[in-house]
N, C-alpha and C positions, 0 to 999 in steps of 0.2 A: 648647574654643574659645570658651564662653560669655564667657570673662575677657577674650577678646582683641577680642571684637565690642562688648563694652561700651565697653573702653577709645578703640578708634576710634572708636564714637558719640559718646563724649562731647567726645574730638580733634575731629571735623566738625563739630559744635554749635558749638566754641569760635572754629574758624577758617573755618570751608565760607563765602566772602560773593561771589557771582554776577559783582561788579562788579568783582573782579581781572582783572588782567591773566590768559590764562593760562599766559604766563612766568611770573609773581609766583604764581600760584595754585602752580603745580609747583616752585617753590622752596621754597616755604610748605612743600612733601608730603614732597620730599628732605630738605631742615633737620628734618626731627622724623623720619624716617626711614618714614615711611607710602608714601613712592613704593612700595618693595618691599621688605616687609617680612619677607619670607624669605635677604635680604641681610646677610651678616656688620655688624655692629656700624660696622667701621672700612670700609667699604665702601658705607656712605650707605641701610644698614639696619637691623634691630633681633633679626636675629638668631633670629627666630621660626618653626615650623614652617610646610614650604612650602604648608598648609594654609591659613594665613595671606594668602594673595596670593589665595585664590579669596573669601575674605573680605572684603576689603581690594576688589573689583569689585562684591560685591553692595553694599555701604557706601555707594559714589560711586557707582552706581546709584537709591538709593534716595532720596539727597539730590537727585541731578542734577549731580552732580559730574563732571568729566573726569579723567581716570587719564595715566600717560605714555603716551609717544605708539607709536601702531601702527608694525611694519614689519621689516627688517631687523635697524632698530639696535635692537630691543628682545628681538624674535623669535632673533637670532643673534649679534650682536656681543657684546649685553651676555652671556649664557651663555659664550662662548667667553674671552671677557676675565676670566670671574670664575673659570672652570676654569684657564686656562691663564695668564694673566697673569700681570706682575711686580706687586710690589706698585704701584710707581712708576706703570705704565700702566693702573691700576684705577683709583688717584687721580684720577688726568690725565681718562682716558676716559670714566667710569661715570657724571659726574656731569653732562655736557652728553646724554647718552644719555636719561637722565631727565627733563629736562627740554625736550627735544626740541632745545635750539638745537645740535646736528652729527646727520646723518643719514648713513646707511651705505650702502652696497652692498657687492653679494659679486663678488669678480675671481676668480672658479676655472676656468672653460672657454676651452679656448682653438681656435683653428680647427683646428689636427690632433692635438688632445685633448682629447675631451670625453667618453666615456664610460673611458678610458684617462687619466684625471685626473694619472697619476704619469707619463706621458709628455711632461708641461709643457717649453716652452722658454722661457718668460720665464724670464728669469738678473736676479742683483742679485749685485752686486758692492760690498764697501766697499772704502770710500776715508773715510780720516780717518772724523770722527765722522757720517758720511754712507752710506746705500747707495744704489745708483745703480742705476737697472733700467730694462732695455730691454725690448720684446716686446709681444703682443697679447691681450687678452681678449674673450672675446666673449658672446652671453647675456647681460650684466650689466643687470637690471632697475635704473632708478632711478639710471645712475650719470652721469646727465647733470644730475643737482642733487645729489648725494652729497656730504659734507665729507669721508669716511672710508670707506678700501674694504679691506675683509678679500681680503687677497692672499697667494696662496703662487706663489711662482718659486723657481729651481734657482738654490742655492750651492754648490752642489760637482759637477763632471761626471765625477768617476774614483772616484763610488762606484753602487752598485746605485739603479735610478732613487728609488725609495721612500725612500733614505735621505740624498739630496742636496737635499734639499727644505726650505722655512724656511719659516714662515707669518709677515705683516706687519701691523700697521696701518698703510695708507699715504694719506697726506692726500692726496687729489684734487683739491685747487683750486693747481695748479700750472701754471707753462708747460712743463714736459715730459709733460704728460698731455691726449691728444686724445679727447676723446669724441662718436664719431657713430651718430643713432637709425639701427636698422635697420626697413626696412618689408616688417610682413609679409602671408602671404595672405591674411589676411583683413580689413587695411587698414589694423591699430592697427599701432602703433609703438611698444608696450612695452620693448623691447629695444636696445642699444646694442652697440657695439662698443668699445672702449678701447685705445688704443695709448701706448706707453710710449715715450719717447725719451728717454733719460739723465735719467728723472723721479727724485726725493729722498725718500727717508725716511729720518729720524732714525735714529741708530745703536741707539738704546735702545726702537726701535719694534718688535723682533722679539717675537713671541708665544709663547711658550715660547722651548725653546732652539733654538742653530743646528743646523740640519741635520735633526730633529726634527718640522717640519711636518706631515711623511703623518699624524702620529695623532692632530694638533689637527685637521687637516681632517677625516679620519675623523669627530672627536666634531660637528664642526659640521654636516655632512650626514645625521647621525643624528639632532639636534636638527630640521634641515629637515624630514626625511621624517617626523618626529613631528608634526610640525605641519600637513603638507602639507594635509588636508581644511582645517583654517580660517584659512589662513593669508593668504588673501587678500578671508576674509570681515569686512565693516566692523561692529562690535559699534555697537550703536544709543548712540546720545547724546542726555540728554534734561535739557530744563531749561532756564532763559534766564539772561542776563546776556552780559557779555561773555568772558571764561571761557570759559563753551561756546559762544558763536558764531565764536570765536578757535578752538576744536579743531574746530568740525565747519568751516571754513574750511580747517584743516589737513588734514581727513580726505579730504576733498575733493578737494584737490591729491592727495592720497598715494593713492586709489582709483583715480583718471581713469586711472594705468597698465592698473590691474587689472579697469578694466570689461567685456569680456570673459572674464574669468576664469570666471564661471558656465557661459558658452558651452563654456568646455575641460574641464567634469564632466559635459556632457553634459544638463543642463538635464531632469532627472528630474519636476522640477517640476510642467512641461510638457505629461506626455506622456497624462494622463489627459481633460485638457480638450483637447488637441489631436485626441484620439482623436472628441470628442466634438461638439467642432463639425465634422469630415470625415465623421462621421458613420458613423466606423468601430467604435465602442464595442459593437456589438453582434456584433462580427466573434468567432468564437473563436481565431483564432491570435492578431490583435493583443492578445485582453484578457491571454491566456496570456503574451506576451512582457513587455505592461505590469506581469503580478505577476511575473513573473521578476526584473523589473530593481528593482523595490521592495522587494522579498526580499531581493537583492543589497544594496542600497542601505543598511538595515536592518541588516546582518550587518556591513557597512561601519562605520556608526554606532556599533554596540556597539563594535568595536575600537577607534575612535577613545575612545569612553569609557574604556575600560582603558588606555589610554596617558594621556590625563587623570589618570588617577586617579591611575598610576603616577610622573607626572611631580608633583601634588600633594603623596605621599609621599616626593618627592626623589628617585628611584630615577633613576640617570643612563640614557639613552636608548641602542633597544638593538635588535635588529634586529625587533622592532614594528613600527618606523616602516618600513621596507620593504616588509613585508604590508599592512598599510593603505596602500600606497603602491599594490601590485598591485591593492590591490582598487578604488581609485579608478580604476584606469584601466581595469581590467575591467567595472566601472558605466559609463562615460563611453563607452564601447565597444557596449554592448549598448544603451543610451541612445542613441545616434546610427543604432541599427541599426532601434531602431521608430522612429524620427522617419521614418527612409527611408521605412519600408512603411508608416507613417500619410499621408504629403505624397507619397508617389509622384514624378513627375518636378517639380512644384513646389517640391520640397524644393529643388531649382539655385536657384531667382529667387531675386536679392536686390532689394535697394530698397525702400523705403516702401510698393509694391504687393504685394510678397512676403508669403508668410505669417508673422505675427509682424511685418510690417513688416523681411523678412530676418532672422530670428534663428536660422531654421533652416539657414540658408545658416551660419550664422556657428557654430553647432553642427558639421556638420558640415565645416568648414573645422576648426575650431579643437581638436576633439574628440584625433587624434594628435599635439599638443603634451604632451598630460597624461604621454603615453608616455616621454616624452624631460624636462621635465624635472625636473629634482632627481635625476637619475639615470636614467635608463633601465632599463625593464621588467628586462633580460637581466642589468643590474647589482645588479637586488632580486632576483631569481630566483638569481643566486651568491652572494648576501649570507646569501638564507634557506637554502640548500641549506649553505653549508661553515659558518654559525655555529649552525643550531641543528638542520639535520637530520644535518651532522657528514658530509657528502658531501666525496668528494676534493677537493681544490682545482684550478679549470681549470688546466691547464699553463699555463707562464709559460718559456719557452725562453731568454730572456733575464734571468732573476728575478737572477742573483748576478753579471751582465757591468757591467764600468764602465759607466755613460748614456752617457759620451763614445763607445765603442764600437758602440751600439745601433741597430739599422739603422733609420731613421723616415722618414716623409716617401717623395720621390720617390726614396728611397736601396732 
């Protein structure tokens, strides 16, 4: 890898200059193929081991350089586009992704399927070189400024639900697409809802092939839950010019969803100096529960690293991400439970007089979201049981019944 950090140093020397735009800086990164360089050649990279990309961050790090941009569209779009995509829509899509100008969201849950993913009613229908799709999404983080939202709805109703399924890229700045924030209990409004009314994607917008979707979505929630501890942590940006005050502007906007987000791990952080000014530190149960969750926390970590590591050596993503998926919420869980018995009944106040200023209020408000999303505890727990402990598969009473037949809803 020594060849390949030379060679970027000496690319950054030649080009790295503060006062770009940083549009023009990340154009500069895609044209010479350094945005990501573990991307096929004809695909706006160089083809190089994905070893390369962990390079390729310490690099513009060290300059003070900005990388492409955080999120979604880099996190899941672009993976899911580079696995499954046509050639046509790699073109098309990979290279506004890199450069930050289209930003993504994910359209997958819907109100009466969200942990039963394959029980979807959004339908798309073609017509001529158009499909046309009706129905609702919901959870959609980020899709009330989205250009582009990774969607799977039902094209076909007289096959098994799993197999009437398409995944899309579908442009979200249209008139048949309503998007309203949802507000939740602990006050942010990270989340949206998305309703569909004879909204349009291009005919050559499907993600793989028709009918096909359940196993691009599969690989994309695999991708998620590999990610899920830092996926909505902001990697530091350092440096000046306009360049970086142009990304950390960006990063900015693109956090302010996620500012809470430390609240729903449970704020492990926390819980040593909390112990410390209640002036419970010298208690034996709390210090006992504080190494518990640090222990926990710890064991957490190391697995996230082997999924790193794993995902560095290119190895496609795999039911890992579910176990670090459990264990985050088992951290987040026993994290909320000493915040209790450290704060007692002041742990309720919120407001500015609260402790932390209400952050433990916001902990435990926020703490059972972790459970729910990117899948639900009970859906990591059948995930790790039937692919690698090789356990039966839950009954599925309906698994081989046309959809159209399938009793759902108030049916």
């Amino acid at each position: 890898m020594d060849d390949i950090r030379g060679e970027l140093r000496t690319w950054l020397e030649a080009n790295w200059d503060p006062e770009l735009s940083l549009r023009e800086w990340r154009e500069l990164l895609v044209s010479s193929g350094w945005a990501a360089p573990s991307w096929p050649t004809e695909y706006y990279g160089l083809g190089l081991p994905a070893e390369a990309d962990g390079i390729l961050t310490q690099e513009l790090s060290r300059v003070g350089a900005p990388g492409t941009p955080t999120g979604v569209s880099m996190a899941l779009a672009a993976p899911t586009l580079l696995q499954h995509g046509s050639d046509a829509l790699k073109r098309k899509l990979l290279r506004p992704i890199l450069t930050g100008e289209h930003t993504w969201c994910q359209l997958f849950s819907e109100p009466g399927s969200g942990s039963d993913l394959a029980g979807l009613t959004t339908h798309a229908v073609q017509s001529g070189d158009e499909w046309i799709v009706n129905g609702q999404k919901v959870w959609n983080t980020s899709a009330h400024h989205a250009d582009y939202g990774l969607l799977v709805a039902r094209t076909n109703w007289d096959v098994a639900k799993h197999a009437g399924i398409t995944y899309f890229a579908m442009p979200m700045r249209q008139a048949g697409i309503t998007v309203r924030p949802l507000r939740q209990a602990n006050g942010y409004s990270s989340f949206n809802e998305v309703f569909m009314d004879d909204a349009r994607i291009p005919a050559d917008h499907v993600v793989g092939e028709l009918n096909n979707g359940w196993s691009i979505a599969t690989f994309t929630l695999a991708v998620e839950r590999r990610n899920f501890a830092t996926f909505a942590q902001r990697p530091p940006i350092k440096g000046d010019g306009r360049a970086v005050k142009e990304a950390q502007a960006e990063a900015d906007e693109y956090f302010s969803t996620y500012v809470w987000y430390p609240q729903r791990t449970g704020r492990v952080d926390l819980l040593i100096e909390r112990a410390k000014t209640a002036g419970r530190n010298t208690d034996p149960v709390v210090r006992q529960k504080i190494a518990k969750v640090l222990s926990m926390q710890r064991v957490m970590q190391w697995t996230a690293q082997r999924a790193v590591i794993a995902r560095a050596q290119g190895k496609p993503p795999g039911p890992e991400g579910s176990v670090a998926k459990l264990m985050a919420s088992d951290v987040a869980r026993a994290a909320a439970e000493v915040h209790s018995l450290i704060g007692g009944s002041s742990g309720l106040l919120a407001g500015e007089d609260a402790p932390l200023g209400g952050t433990i209020t916001e902990v435990l408000i926020s703490v059972p979201a972790i459970s729910i999303a990117g899948g639900t505890d009970e859906i990591q727990r059948n995930i790790v049981g039937e692919r690698v402990l090789g356990l039966p598969r839950e009954p599925e009473p309906h698994k081989d019944q046309p959809f159209r037949d399938v009793p759902r809803g108030s049916r």
